[in-house]
Structure formats: C-alpha cells, structure tokens
SEFIMI-136224 format. One line per field, with one value per residue: residue in one letter; x, y, z of N, C-alpha, C in turn. Coordinates in nm, 4 decimals, decimal comma. Example, Ala and Ser with C-alpha at 12.3 -4.5 7.8 and 13.67 -1.06 7.14 Angstrom:
residues 2
residuo	A | S .
n.east	1,3190 | 1,2850 .
n.north	-0,5690 | -0,2250 .
n.up	0,7800 | 0,7080 .
ca.east	1,2300 | 1,3670 .
ca.north	-0,4500 | -0,1060 .
ca.up	0,7800 | 0,7140 .
c.east	1,3200 | 1,2900 .
c.north	-0,3300 | 0,0030 .
c.up	0,7800 | 0,7870 .
end
This chain:
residues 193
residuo	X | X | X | X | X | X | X | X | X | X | X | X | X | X | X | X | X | X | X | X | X | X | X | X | X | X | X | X | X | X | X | X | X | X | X | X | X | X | X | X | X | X | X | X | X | X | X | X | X | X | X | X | X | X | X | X | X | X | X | X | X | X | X | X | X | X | X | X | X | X | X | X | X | X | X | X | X | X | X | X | X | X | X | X | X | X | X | X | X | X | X | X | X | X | X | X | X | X | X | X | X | X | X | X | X | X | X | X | X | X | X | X | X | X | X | X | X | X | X | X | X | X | X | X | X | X | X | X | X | X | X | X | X | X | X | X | X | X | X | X | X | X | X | X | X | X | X | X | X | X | X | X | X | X | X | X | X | X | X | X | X | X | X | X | X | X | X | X | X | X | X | X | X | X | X | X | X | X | X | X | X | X | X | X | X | X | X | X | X | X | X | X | X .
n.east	6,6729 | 6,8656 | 6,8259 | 7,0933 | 7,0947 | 7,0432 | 6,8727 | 6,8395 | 6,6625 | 6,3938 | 6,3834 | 6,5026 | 6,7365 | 6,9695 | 6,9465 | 7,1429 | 7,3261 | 7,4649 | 7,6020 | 7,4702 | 7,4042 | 7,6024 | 7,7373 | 7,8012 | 7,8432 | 8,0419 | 8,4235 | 8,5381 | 8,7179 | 8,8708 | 9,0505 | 9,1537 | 8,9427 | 8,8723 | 8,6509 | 8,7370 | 8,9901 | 9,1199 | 9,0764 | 9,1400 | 9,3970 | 9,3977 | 9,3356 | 9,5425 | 9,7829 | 9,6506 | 9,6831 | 9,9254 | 10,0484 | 9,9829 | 10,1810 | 10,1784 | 10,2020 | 10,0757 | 9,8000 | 9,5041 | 9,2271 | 8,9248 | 8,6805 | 8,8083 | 8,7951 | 8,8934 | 9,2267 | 9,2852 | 9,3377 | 9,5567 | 9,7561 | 9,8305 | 9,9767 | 10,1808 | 10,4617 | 10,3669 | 10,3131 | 10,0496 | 9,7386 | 9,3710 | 9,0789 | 8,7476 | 8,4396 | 8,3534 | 8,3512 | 8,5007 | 8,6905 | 8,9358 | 9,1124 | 9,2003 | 9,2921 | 9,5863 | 9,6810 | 9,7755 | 9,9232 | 9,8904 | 9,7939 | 9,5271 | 9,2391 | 8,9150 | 8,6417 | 8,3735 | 8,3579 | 8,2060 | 7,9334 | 8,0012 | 8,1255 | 8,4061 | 8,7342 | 9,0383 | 9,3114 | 9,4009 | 9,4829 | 9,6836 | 9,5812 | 9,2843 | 9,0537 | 8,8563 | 8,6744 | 8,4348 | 8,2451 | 8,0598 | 7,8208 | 7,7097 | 7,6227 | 7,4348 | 7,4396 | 7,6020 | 7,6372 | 7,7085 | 7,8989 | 8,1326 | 8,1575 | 8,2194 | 8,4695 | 8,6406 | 8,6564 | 8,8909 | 9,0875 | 9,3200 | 9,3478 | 9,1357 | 9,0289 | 8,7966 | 8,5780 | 8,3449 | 8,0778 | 7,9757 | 7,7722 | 7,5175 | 7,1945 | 6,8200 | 6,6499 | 6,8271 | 7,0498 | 7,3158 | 7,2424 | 7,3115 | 7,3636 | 7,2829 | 7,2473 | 7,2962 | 7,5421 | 7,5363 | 7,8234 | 7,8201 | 7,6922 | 7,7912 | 8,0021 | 7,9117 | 7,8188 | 8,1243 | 8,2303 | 8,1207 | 8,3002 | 8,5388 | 8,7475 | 8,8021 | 9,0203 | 9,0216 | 8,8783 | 8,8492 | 8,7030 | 8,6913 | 8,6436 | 8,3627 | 8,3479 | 8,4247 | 8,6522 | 8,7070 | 8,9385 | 9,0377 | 9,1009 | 9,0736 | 8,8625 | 8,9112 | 9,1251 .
n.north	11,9319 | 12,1304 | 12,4305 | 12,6717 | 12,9048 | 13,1984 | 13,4559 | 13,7722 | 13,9996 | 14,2309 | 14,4552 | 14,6722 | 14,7344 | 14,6044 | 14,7615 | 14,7238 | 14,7686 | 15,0031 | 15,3710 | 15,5132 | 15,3551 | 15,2346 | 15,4967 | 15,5942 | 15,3702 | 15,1735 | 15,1568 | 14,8312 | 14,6215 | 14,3607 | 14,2129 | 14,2166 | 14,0703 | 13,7741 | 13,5987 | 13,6792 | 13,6354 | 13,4443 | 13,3158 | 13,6035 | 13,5176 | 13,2797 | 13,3472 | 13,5233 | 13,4059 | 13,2043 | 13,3786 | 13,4440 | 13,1891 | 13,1994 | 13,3568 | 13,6098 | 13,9595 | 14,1415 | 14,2824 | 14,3547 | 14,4290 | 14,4814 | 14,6081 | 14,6366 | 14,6963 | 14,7933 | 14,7345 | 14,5367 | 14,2547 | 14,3455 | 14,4660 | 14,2133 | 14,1174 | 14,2746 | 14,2998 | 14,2230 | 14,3747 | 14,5683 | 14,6982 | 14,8715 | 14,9222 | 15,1156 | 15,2170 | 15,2586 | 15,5162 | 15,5150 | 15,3195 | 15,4771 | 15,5736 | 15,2454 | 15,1992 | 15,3849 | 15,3571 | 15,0891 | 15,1344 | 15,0472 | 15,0927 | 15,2576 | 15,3997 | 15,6037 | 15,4500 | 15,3725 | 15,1166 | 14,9115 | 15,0167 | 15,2246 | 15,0894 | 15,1478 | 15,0637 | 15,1996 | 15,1138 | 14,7629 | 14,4785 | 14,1815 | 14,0071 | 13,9860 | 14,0579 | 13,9785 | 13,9538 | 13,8386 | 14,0414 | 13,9895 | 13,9362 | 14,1207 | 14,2823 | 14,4196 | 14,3046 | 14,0468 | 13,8564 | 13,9363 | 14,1157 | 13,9286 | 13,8068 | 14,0748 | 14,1394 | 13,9250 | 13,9578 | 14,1566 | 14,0625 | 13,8371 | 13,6342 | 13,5373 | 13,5652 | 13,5101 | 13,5428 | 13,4009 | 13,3310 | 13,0391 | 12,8734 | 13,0160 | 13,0640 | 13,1079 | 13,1730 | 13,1842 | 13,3701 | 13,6636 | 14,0075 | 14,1817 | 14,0958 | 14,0838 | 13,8318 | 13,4821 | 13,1915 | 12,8183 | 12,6027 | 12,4180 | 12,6396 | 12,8843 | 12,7842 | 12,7420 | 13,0003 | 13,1147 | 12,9308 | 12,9871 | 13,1722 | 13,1375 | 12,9181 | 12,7144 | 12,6901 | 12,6130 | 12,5486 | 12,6254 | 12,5991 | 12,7322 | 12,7878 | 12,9438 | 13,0610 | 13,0295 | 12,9864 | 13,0788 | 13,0452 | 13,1492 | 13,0881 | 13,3389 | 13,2240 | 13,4640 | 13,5556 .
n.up	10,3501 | 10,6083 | 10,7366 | 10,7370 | 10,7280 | 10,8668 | 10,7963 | 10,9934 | 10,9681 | 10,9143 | 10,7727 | 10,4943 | 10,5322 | 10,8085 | 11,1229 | 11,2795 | 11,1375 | 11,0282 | 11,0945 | 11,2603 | 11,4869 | 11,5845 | 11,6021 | 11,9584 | 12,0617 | 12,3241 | 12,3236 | 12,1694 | 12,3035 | 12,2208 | 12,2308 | 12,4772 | 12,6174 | 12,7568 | 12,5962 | 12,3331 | 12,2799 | 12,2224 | 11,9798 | 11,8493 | 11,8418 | 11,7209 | 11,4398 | 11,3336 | 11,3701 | 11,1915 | 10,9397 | 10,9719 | 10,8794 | 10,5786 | 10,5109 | 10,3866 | 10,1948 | 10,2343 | 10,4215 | 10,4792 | 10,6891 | 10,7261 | 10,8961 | 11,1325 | 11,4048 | 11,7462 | 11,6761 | 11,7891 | 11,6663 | 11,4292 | 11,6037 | 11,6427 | 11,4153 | 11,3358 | 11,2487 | 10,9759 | 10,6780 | 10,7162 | 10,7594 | 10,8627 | 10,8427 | 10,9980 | 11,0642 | 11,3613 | 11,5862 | 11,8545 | 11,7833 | 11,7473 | 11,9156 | 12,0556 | 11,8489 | 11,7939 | 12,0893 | 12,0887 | 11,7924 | 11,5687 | 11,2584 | 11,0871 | 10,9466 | 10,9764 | 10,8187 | 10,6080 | 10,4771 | 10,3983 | 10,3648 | 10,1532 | 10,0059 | 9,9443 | 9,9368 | 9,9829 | 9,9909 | 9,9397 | 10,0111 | 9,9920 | 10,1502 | 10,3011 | 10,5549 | 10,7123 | 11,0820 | 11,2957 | 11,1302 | 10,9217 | 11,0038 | 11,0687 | 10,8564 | 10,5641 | 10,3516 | 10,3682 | 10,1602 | 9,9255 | 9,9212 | 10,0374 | 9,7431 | 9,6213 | 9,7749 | 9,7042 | 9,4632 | 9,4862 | 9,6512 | 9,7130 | 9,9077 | 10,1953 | 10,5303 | 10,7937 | 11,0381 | 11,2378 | 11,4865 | 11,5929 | 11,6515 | 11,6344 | 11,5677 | 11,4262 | 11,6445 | 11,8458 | 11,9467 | 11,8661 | 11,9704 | 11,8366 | 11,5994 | 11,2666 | 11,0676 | 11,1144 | 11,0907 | 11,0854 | 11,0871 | 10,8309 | 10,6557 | 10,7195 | 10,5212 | 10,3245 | 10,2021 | 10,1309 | 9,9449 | 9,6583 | 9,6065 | 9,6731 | 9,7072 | 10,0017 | 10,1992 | 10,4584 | 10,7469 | 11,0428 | 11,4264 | 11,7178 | 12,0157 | 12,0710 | 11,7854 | 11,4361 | 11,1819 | 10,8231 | 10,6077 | 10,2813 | 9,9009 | 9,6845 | 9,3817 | 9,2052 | 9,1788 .
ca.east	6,7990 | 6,8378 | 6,8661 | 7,1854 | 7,1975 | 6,9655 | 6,8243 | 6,7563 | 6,5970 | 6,3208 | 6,3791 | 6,5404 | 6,8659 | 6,9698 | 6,9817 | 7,2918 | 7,4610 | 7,4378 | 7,6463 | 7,3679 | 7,3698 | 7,7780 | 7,8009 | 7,7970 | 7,8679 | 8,1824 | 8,4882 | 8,5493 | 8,8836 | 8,8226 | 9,2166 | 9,1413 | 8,8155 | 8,8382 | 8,5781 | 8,7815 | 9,1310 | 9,1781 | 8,9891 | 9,2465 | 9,5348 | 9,3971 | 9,3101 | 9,6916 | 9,8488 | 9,6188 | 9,7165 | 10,1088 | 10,0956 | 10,0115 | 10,2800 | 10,1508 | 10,3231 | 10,0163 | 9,6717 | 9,3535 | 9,1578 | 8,8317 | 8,6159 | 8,9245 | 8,7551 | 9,0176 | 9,3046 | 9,3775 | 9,4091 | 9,6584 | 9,9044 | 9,9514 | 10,0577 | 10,2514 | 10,5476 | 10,3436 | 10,2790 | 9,9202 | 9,6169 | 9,2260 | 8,9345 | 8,6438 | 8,3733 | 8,2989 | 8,4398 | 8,5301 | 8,8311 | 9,0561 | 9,1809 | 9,2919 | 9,4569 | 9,6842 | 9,7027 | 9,8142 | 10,0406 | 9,8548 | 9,7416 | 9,3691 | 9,1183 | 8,7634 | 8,5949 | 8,2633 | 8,4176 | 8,1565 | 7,8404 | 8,0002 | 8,1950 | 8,5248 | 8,8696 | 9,1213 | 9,4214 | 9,3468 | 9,5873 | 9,6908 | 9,4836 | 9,1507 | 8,9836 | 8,6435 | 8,6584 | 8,3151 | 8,1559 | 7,9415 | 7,6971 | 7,6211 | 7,6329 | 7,2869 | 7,4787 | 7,7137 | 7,6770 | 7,7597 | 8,0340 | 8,2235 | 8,1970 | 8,3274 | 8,5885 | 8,7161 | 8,7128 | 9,0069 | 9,2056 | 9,3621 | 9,2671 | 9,0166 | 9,0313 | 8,6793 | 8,5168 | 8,1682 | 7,9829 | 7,9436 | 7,6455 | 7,3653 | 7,0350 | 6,7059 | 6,6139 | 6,9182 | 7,1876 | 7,3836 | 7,1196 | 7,3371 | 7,3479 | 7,2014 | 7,2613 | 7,3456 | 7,5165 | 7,5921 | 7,9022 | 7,7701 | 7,6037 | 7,9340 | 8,0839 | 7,8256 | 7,8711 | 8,2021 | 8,2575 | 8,1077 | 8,4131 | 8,6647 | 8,8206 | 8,8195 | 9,1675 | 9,0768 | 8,7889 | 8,8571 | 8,6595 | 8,7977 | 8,5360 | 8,2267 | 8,3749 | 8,4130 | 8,6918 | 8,7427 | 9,0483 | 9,0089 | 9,1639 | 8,9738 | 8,8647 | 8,8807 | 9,2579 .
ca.north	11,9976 | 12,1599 | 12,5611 | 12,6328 | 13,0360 | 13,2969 | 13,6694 | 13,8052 | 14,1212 | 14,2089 | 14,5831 | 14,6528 | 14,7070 | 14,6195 | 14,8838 | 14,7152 | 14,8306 | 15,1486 | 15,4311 | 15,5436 | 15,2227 | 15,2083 | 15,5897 | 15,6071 | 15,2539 | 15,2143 | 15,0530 | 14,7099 | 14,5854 | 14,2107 | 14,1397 | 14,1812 | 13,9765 | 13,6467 | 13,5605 | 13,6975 | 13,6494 | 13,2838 | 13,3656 | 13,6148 | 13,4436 | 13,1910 | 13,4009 | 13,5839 | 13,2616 | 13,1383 | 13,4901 | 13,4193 | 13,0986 | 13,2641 | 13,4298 | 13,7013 | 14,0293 | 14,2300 | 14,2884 | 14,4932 | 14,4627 | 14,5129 | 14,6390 | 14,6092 | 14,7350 | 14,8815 | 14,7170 | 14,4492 | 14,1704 | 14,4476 | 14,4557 | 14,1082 | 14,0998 | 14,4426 | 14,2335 | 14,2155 | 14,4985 | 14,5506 | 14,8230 | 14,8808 | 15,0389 | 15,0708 | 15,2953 | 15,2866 | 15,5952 | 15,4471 | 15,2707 | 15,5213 | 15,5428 | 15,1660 | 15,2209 | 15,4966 | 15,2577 | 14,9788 | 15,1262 | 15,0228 | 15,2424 | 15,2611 | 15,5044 | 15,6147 | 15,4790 | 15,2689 | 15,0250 | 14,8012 | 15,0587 | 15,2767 | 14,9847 | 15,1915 | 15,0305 | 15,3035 | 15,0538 | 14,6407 | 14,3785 | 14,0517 | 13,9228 | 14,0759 | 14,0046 | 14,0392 | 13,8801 | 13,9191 | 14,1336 | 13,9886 | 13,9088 | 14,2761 | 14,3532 | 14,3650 | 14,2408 | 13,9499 | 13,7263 | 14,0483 | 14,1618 | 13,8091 | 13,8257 | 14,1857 | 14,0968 | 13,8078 | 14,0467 | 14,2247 | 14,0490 | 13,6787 | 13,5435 | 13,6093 | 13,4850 | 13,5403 | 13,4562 | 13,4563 | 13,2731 | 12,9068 | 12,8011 | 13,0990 | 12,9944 | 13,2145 | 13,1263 | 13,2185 | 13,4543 | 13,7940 | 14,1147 | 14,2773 | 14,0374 | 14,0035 | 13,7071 | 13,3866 | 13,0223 | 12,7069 | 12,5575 | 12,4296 | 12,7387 | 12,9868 | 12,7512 | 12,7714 | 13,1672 | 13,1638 | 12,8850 | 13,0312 | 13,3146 | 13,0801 | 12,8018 | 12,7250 | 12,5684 | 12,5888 | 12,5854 | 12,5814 | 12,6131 | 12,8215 | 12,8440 | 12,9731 | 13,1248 | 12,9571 | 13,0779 | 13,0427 | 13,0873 | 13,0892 | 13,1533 | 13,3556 | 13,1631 | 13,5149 | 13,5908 .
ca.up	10,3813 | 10,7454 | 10,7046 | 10,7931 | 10,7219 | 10,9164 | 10,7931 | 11,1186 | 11,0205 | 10,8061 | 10,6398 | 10,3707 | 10,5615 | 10,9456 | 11,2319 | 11,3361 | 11,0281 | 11,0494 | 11,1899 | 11,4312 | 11,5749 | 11,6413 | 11,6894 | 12,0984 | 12,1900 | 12,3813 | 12,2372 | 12,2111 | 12,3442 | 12,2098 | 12,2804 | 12,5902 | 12,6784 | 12,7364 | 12,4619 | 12,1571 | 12,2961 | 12,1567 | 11,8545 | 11,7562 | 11,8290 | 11,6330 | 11,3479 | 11,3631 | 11,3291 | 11,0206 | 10,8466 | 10,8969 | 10,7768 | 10,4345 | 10,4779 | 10,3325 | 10,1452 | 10,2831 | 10,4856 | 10,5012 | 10,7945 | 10,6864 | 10,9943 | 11,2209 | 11,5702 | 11,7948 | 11,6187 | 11,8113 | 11,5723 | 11,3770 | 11,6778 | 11,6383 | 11,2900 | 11,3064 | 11,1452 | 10,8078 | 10,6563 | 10,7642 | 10,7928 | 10,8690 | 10,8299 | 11,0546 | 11,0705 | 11,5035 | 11,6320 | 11,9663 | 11,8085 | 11,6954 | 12,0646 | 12,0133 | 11,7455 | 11,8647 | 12,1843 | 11,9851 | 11,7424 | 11,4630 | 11,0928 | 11,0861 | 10,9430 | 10,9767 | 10,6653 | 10,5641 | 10,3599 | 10,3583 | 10,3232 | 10,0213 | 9,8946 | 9,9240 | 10,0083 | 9,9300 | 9,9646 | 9,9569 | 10,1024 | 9,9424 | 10,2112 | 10,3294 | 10,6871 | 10,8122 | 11,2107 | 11,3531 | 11,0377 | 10,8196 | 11,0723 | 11,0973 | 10,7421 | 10,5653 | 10,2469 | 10,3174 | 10,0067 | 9,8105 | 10,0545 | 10,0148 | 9,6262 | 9,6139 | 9,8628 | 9,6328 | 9,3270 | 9,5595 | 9,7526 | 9,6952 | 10,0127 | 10,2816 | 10,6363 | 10,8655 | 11,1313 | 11,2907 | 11,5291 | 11,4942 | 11,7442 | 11,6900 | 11,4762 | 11,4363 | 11,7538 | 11,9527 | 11,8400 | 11,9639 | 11,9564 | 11,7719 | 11,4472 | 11,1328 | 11,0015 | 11,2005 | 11,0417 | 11,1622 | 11,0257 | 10,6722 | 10,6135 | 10,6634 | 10,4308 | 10,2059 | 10,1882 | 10,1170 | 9,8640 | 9,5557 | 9,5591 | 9,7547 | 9,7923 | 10,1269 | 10,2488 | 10,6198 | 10,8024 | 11,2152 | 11,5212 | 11,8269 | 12,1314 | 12,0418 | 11,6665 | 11,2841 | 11,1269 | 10,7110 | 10,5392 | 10,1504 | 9,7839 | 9,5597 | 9,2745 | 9,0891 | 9,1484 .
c.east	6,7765 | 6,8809 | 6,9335 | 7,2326 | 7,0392 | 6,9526 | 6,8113 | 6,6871 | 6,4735 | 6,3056 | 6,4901 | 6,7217 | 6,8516 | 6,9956 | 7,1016 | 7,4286 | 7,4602 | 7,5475 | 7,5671 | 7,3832 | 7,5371 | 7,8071 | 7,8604 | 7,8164 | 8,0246 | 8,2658 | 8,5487 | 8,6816 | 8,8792 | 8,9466 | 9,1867 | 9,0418 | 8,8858 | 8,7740 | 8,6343 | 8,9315 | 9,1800 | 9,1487 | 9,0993 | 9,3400 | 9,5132 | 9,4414 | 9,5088 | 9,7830 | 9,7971 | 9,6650 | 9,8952 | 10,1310 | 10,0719 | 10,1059 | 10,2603 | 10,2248 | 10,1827 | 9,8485 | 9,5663 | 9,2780 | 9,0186 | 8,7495 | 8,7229 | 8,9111 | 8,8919 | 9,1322 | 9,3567 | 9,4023 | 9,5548 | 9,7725 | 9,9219 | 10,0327 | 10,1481 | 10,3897 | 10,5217 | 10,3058 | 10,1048 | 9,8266 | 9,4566 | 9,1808 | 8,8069 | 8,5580 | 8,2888 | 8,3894 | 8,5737 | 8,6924 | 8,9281 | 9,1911 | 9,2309 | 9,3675 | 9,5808 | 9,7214 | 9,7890 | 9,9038 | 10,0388 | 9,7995 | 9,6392 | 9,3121 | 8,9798 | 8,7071 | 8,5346 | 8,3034 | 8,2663 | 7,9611 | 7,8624 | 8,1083 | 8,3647 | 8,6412 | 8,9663 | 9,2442 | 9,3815 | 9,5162 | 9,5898 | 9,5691 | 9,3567 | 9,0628 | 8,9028 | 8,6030 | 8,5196 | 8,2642 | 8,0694 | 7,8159 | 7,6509 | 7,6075 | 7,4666 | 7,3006 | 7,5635 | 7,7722 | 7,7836 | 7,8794 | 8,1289 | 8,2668 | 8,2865 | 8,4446 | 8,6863 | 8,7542 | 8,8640 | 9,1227 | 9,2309 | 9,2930 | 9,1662 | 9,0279 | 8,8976 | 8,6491 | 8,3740 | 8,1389 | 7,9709 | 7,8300 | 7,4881 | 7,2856 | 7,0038 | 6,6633 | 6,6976 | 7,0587 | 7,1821 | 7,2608 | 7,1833 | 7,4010 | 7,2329 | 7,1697 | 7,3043 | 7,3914 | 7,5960 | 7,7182 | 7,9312 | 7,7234 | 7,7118 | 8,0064 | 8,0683 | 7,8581 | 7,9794 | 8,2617 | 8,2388 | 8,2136 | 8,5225 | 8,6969 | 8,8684 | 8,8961 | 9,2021 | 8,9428 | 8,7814 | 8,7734 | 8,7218 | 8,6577 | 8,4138 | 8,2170 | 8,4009 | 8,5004 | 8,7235 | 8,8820 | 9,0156 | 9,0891 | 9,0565 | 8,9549 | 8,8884 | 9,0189 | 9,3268 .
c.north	12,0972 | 12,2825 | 12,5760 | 12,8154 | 13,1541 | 13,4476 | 13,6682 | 13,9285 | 14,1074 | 14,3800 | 14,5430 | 14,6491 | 14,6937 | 14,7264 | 14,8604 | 14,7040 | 14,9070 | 15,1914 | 15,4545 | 15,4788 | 15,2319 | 15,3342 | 15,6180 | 15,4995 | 15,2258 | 15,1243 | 14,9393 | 14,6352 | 14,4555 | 14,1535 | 14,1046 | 14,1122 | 13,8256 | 13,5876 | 13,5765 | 13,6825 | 13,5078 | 13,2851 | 13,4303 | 13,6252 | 13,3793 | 13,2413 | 13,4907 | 13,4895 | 13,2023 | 13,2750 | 13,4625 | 13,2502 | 13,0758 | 13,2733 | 13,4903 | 13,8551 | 14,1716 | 14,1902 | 14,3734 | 14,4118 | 14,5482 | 14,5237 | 14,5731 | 14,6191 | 14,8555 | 14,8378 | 14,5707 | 14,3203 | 14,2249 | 14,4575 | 14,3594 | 14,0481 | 14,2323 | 14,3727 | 14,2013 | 14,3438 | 14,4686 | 14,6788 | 14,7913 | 15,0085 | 15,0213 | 15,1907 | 15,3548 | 15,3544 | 15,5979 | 15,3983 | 15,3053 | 15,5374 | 15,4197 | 15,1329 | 15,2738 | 15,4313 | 15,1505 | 15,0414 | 15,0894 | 15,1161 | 15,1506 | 15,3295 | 15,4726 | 15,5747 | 15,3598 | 15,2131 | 14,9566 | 14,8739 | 15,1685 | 15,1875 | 15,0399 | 15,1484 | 15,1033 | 15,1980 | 14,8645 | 14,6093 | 14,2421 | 13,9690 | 14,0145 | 13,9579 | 14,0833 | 13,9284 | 13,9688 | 14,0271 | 14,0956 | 13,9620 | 14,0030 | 14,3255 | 14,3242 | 14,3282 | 14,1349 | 13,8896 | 13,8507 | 14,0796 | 14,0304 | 13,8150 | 13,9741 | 14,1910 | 14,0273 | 13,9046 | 14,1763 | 14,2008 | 13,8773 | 13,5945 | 13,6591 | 13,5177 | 13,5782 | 13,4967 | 13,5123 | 13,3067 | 13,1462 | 12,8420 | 12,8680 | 13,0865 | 13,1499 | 13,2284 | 13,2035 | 13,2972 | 13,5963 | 13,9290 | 14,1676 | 14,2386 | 14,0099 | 13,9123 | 13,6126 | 13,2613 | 12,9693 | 12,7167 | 12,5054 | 12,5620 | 12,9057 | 12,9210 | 12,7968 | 12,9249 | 13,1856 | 13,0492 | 12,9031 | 13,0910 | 13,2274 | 12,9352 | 12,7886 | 12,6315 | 12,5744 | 12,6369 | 12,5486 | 12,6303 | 12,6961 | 12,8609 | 12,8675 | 13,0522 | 13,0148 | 13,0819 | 13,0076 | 13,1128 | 13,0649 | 13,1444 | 13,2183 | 13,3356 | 13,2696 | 13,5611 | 13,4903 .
c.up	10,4953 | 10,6572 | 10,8110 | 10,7734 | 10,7863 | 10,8783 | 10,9014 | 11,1449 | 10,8831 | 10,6965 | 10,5745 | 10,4231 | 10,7334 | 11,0550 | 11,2518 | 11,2413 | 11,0042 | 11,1334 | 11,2877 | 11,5130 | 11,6456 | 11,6940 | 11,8467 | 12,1523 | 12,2088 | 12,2411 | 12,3012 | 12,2048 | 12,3407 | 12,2353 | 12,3745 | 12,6862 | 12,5940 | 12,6337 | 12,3738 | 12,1483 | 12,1940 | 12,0091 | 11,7479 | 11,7518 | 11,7520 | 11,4957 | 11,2878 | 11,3021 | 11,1808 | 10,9145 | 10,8597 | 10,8189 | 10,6475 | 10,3867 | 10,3486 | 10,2829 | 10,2384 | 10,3569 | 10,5289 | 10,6079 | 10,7954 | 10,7956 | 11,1141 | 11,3929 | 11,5811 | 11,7671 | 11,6739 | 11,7252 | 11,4515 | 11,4713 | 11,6793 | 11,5146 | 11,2561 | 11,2343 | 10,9831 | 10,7564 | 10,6606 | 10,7769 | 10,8088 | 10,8213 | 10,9013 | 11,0521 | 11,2301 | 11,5492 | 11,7297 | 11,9728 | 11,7809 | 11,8414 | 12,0851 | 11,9512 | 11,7454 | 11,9412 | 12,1359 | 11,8957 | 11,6158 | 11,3242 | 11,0596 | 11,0014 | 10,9726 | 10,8379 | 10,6534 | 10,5010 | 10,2997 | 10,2958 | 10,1650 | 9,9253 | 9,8399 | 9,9869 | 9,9501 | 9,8616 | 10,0094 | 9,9889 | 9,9883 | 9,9820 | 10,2611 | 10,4733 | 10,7216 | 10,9170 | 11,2553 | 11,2814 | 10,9858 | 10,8586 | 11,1025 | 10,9893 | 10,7002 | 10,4174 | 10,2624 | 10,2236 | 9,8966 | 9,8339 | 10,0414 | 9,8173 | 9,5976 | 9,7014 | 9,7634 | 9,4780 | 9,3641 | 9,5772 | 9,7456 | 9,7939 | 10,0900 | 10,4049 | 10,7605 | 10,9278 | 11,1867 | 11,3887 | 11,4894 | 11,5710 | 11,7243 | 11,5857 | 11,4929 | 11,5525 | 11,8659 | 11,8849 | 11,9157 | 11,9225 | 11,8579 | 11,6029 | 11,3893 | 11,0729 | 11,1083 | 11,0494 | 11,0973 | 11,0601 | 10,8650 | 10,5808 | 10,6339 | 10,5596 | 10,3149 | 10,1337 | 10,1363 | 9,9676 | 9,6746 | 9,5068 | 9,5785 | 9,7497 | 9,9060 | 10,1589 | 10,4010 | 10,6774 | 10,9433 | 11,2964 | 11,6165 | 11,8849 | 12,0488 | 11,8788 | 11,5646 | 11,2728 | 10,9816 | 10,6733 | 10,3806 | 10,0305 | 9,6908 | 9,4439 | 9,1676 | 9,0556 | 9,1014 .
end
C-alpha cells in the first residue's frame, strides 16, 4: 500500500504551529492571489449548496472566504495577527483566538471550515475528530500534489488524494471530494451528529 499521508516534522509539536512562527509574518490576502482565488470560490459555492443555517471559519486568515458567504450567517477565528486588518477591510466578524491549540470554539456553526489548516496543525487526526464532535458538516481543503519529498516550507503534514480522504472518513462521510488547481477540497457529514 503506497503512503499516501506525510509527518513532516519530527518534535513533539511543529514550529509552524505556533504563534511565534505566525506572529510577524505579513497578511495573507488569498482572495486576492491568483493561487487561492479559484479555490475559494470553489469552496463558497460547496458551503451554499448546504445551504446552511450557519458557519465557523475555523482559522479564517484575513476573512476572505467570509466575504463571500456574508449572506449566511457566518464567523472566524484565527490566531495570525496580521488579519484583523482584513477583516475590518472585508466587513466580516472575526476574533483573535487559538481555536485549534487550546481547543476553544466559543460559538460553532452548523458547518465548520478549515481551508489550508490542517497541514500546519501538529494534531490533524485529532482536530478532524473534535471538529465532527461539533459541527454537522465540515468542508476543507489542503494541498493535493505535495509528498515528503516536496511540499510548502511551511507545512506539517502533506497527502495525496487517498490519504486526505483517509483523514477525514473515520468522523465523516464524505459527500464530495473535488480538485481545484493545485488544492483537494472535502465536504463531509459527521457520522457523530
């Protein structure tokens, strides 16, 4: 069986999950790059055709996937300083707050999204099961090309296509699994709601 899911660090937790690591780096306006624009349009579109009553935004960046659902009732949480200035920009309701390192979501969503997170987390598997003990669905995305070998500096984890599935099927039923450029995105039900 081909390995299809990458550790990419070897302490006990990753640098690039960490505040230290996010404190000072700029912020990331992924609306607006080419690379993440299609991505989360895509992603936008698979969250209304829930048609959903609500949405958490679980490491949200600077909001922009949040201004394009501003018609659902919607919020984040991120912990990189950088993006409270997109948020305000945007028009979107944010806070400052580790969700994912003290395991605190003040207010959950029907639905729950983590675009471009779990590959920096230095818990995923755990982070998908406590997700699913939350929030009905879950819609994510990550990376669908980067191995051990080859992958972004600033991830933890890498998987191919079998191997995000894999991750998410224990908690989920996965009723959508699409491609978009160089991203994997899941949509799923949580087997626990």
């Amino acid at each position: 069986m081909p390995v299809t899911e990458w550790r990419l660090f070897e302490s006990d937790s990753p640098a690039v999950a960490t505040f230290a690591f996010h404190e000072h780096r700029p912020r990331a306006a992924h609306l607006e790059q080419s690379d993440h624009h299609a991505r989360l349009h895509t992603t936008a579109q698979l969250i209304r055709d829930l048609a959903p009553a609500s949405v958490v935004d679980l490491g949200c960046g600077d909001g922009g996937l949040l201004s394009l659902i501003k018609d659902i009732p919607s919020w984040g949480y991120d912990f990189h300083p950088a993006s409270a200035q997109g948020w305000a920009e945007r028009g979107v309701t944010a806070e400052h707050r580790d969700v994912f390192g003290a395991r605190d979501v003040p207010k959950w969503g029907q639905v729950a999204v983590m675009t471009e997170v779990l590959e920096h987390l230095a818990d995923p598997h755990g982070t998908v099961e406590w997700v699913s003990r939350h929030a009905e669905w879950v819609v994510a995305s990550s990376p669908k090309d980067e191995t051990g070998d080859r992958h972004g500096d600033c991830h933890a984890w890498a998987w191919d296509i079998d191997g995000y599935r894999a991750l998410f099927e224990p908690h989920y039923q996965v009723t959508s699994h699409t491609t978009v450029d160089w991203s994997q995105i899941i949509v799923g039900r949580s087997r626990r709601t």
